[in-house]
Wavefront OBJ file of the C-alpha trace (Angstrom):
o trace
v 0.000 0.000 0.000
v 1.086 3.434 -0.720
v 2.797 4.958 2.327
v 2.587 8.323 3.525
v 5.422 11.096 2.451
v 8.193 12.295 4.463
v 6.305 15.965 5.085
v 6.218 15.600 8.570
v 10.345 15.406 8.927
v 10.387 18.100 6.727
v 7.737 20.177 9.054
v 10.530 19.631 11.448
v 8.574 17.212 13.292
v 9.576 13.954 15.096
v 9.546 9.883 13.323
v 5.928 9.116 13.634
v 4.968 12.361 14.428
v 0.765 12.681 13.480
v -0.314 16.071 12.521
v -3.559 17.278 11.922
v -4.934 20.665 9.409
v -8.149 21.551 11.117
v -9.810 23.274 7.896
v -13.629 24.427 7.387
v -14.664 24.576 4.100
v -17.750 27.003 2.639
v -16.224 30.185 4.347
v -18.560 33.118 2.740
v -21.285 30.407 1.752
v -23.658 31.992 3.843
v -24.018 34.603 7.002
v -24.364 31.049 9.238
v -21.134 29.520 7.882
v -19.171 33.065 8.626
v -20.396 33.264 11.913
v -19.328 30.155 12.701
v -16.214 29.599 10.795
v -14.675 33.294 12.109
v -15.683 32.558 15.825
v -13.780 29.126 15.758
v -10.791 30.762 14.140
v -10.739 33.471 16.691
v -10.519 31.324 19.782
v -7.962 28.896 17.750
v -10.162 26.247 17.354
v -9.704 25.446 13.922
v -6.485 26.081 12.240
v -7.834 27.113 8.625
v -10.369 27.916 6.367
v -11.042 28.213 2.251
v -13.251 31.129 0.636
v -15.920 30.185 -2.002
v -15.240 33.306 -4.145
v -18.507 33.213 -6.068
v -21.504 32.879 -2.942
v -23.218 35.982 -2.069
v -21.767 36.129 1.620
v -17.671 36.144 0.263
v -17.322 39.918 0.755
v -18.210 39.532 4.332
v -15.188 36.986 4.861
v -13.246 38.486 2.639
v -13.603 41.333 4.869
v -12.438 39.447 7.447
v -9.934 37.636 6.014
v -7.928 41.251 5.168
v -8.343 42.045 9.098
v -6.840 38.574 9.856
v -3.704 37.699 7.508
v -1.944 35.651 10.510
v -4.581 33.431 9.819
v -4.812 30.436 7.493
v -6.984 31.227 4.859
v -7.453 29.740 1.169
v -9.200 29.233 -1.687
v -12.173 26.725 -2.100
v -11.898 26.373 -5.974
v -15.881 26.294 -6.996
v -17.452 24.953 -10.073
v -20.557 23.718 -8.361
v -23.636 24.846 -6.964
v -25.801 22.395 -5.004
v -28.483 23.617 -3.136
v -32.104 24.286 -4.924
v -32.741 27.988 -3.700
v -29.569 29.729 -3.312
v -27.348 29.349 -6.682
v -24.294 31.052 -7.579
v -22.351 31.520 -10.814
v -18.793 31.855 -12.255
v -16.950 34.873 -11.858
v -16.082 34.734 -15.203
v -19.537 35.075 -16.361
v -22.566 32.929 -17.493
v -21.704 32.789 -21.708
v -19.211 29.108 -20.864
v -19.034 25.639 -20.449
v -19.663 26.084 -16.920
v -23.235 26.738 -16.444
v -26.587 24.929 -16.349
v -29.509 26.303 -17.949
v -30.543 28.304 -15.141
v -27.258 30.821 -15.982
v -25.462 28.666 -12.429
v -22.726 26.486 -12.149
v -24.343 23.216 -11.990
v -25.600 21.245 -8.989
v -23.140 18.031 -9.481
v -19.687 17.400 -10.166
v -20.347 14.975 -12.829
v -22.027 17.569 -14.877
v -18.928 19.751 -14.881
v -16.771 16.341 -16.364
v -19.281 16.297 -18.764
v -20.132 19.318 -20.254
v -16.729 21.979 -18.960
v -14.302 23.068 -21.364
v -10.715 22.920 -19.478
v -9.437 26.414 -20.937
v -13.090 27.859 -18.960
v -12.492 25.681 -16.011
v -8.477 27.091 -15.988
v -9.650 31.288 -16.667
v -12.778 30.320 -14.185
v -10.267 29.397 -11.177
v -7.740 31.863 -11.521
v -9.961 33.867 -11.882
v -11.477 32.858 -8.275
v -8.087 33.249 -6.310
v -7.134 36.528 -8.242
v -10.326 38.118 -6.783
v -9.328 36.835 -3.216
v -5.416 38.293 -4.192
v -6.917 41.286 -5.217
v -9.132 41.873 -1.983
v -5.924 41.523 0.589
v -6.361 37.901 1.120
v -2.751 36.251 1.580
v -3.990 33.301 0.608
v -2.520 30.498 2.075
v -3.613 27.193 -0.002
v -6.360 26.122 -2.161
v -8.803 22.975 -2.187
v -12.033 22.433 -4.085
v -15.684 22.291 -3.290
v -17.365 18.823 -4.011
v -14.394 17.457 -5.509
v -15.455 18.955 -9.330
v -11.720 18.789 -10.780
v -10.697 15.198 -9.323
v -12.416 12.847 -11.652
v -14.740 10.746 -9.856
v -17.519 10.829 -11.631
v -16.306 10.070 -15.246
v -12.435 9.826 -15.003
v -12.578 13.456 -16.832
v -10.304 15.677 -14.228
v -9.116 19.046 -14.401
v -5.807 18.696 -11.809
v -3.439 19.825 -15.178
v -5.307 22.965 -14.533
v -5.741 23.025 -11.060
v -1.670 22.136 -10.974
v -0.894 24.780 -12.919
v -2.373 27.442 -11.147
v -1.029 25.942 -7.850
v 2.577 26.124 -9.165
v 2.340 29.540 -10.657
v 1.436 30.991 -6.563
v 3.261 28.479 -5.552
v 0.233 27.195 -3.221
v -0.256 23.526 -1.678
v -3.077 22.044 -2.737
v -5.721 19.511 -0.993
v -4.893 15.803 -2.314
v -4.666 12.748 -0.371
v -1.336 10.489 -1.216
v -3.149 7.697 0.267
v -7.285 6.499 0.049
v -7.010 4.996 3.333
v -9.475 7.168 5.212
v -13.552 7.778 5.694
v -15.328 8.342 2.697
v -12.062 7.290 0.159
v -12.426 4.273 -2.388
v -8.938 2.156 -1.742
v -9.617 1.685 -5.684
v -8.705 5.285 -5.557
v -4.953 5.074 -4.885
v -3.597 4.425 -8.896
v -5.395 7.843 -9.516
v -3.926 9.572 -6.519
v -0.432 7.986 -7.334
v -0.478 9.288 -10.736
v -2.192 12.815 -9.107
v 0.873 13.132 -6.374
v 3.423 12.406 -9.421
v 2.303 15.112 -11.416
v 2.090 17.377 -8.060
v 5.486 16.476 -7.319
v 7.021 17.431 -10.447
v 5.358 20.882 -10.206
v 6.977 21.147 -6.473
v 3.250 21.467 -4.736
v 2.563 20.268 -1.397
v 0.022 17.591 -0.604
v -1.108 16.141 2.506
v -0.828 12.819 3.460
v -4.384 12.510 3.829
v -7.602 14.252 3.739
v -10.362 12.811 6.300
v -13.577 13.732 6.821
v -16.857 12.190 7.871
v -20.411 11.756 6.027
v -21.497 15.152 4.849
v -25.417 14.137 5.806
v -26.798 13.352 9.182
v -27.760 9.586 9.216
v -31.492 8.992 8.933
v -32.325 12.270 8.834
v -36.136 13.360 9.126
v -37.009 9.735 10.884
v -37.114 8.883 14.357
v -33.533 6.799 14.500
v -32.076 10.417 13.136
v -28.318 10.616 13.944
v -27.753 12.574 17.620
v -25.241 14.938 18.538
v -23.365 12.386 20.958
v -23.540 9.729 17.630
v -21.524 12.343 15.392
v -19.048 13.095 18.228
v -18.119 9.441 18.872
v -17.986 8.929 15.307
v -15.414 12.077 15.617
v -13.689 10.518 18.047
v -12.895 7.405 16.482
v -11.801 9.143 13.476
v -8.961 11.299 15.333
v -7.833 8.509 17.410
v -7.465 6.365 14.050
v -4.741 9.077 12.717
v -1.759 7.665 11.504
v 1.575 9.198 11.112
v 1.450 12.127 8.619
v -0.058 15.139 7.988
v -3.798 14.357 7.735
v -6.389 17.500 6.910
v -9.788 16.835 8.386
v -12.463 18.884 6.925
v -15.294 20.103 8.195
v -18.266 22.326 7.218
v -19.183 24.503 10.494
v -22.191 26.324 10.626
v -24.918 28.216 12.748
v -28.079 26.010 12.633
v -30.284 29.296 12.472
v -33.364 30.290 9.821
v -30.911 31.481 7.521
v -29.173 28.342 7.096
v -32.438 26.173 6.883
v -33.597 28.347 4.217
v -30.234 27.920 2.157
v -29.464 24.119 2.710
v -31.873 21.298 1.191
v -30.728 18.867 4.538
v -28.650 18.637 7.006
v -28.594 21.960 8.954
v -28.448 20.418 11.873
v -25.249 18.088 10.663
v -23.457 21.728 9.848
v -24.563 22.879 13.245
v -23.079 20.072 14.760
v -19.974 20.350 13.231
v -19.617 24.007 15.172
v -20.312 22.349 18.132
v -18.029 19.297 17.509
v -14.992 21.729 17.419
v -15.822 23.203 20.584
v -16.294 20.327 22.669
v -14.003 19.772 25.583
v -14.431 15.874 24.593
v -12.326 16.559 21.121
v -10.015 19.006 22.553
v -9.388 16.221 25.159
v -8.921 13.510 22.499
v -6.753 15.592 20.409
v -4.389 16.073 23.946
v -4.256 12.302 24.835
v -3.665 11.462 21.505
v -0.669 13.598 20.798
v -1.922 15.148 17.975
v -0.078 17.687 16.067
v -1.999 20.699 15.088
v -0.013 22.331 11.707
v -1.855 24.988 9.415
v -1.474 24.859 5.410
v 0.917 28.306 6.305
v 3.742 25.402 6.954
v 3.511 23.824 3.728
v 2.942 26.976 1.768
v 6.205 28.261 3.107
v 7.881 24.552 2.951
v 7.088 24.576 -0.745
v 8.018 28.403 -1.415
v 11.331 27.171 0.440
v 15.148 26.159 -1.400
v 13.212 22.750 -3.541
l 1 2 3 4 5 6 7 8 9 10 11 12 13 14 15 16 17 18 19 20 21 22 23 24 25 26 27 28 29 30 31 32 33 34 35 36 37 38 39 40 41 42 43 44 45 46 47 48 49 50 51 52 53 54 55 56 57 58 59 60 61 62 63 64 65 66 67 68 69 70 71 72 73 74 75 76 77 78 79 80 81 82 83 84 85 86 87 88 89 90 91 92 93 94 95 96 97 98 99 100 101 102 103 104 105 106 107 108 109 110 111 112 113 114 115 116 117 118 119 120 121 122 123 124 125 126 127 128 129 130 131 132 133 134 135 136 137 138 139 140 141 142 143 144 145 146 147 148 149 150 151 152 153 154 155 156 157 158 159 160 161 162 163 164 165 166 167 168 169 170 171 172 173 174 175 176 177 178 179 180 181 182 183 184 185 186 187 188 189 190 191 192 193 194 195 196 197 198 199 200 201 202 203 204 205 206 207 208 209 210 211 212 213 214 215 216 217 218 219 220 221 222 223 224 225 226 227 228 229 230 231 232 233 234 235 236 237 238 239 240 241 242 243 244 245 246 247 248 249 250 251 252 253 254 255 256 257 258 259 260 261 262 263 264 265 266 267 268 269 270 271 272 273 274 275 276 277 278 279 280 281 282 283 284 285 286 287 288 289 290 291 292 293 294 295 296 297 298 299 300 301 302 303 304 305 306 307 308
């Protein structure tokens, strides 16, 4: 089996050192994923975010973001739009490849294999992280909402362009070396070896691993719905499975309020969760006894700008 890089000794960190990213994804989705997201940075309880450039709430943590350059903050590449009521659409504009026939990116991945030309999916993402550049952001990595540029739909990916754009800021980028994890095929790994190849001639950083857990809340809407305490043993388990490495575990924090019931088609109470998750004494406690080593994506931005 593929075995995980030697990133952690060149963090500086000890033989069999595990480290942990703490990210939250959908930063400027929504007011309820700000709130959230900027309160757990602020008391250090997460140790990055990404920015979805094109959602109606960016400019609010954006705005942030500028106030806050200590902090780890990226890009959350977006060619997606999933949700039934609230859309959003390319900053490049609606005449490309990249829109449904509403005039929005579309609501799967697959569609984008399908139907995106590569030169609109290549002027549509730079075109995302130059708006962050432009508004003060010093953007520390990038990753990608719903996984729209890996493949996994159709085999179609857009990592050449993704990889390119990565190199040029000279930016780490979120890729798993290894499918070992939660929510990873093992069938997987060929594709990531070939992925981490190309990534490694370009001189980008990868993680080891990226973890996560199931987006939705099990059972949902029935009476054997998934509880709080079920989610946070599942959490458990997953951080005291960590192997040696640097593993990013991604979240998707939000304030289960009105406003976020009215955006989201399910699961509000799975994003609320996920704030509370992250400010549980039980996790911070796990995290302690199991000698985990929190690193932000700042490391490997400034390990990769570093003498190659």
């Amino acid at each position: 089996m593929t075995t995980a890089s030697d990133l952690t000794a060149r963090l500086g960190m000890p033989d069999g050192a595990r480290a942990i990213i703490l990210n939250a994804d959908d930063f400027g989705m929504c007011h309820a994923a700000n709130t959230a997201i900027m309160d757990l940075l602020d008391s250090g309880r997460l140790d990055s975010t990404t920015i979805m450039m094109p959602c109606a709430w960016a400019p609010e943590a954006l705005a942030f973001a500028t106030r806050r350059t200590d902090l780890d903050i990226g890009v959350h590449l977006v060619l997606t739009s999933e949700w039934s009521d609230y859309r959003w659409r390319p900053l490049t504009g609606s005449a490309s490849s990249l829109v449904d026939a509403s005039g929005h990116f579309p609501a799967e991945a697959r569609a984008v294999e399908e139907h995106a030309d590569a030169a609109d999916v290549a002027a549509e993402l730079a075109a995302q992280l130059q708006a962050a550049s432009d508004a003060g952001v010093d953007v520390t990595h990038l990753d990608n909402h719903m996984g729209s540029v890996y493949g996994l739909e159709t085999g179609r990916d857009f990592l050449g362009e993704v990889f390119a754009l990565a190199a040029r800021h000279g930016l780490p980028f979120r890729l798993p070396r290894v499918a070992d994890g939660p929510e990873l095929d093992p069938a997987l790994q060929p594709l990531l070896d070939r992925a981490a190849a190309a990534a490694d001639a370009l001189g980008i950083l990868l993680p080891d691993r990226t973890w996560t857990h199931p987006f939705a809340l099990a059972q949902e809407g029935t009476p054997h719905e998934e509880t709080y305490e079920r989610v946070r043993d599942g959490f458990v388990a997953l951080l005291r499975a960590v192997p040696a490495g640097v593993t990013e575990i991604f979240l998707h924090p939000m304030v289960d309020d009105q406003e976020l019931r009215s955006v989201v088609d399910f699961s509000a109470a799975k994003r609320g969760y996920e704030r509370r998750l992250l400010t549980d004494p039980i996790i911070a406690a796990t995290i302690a006894e199991e000698g985990l080593v929190r690193v932000g994506w700042r490391a490997l931005r400034d390990l990769q700008r570093g003498p190659r």
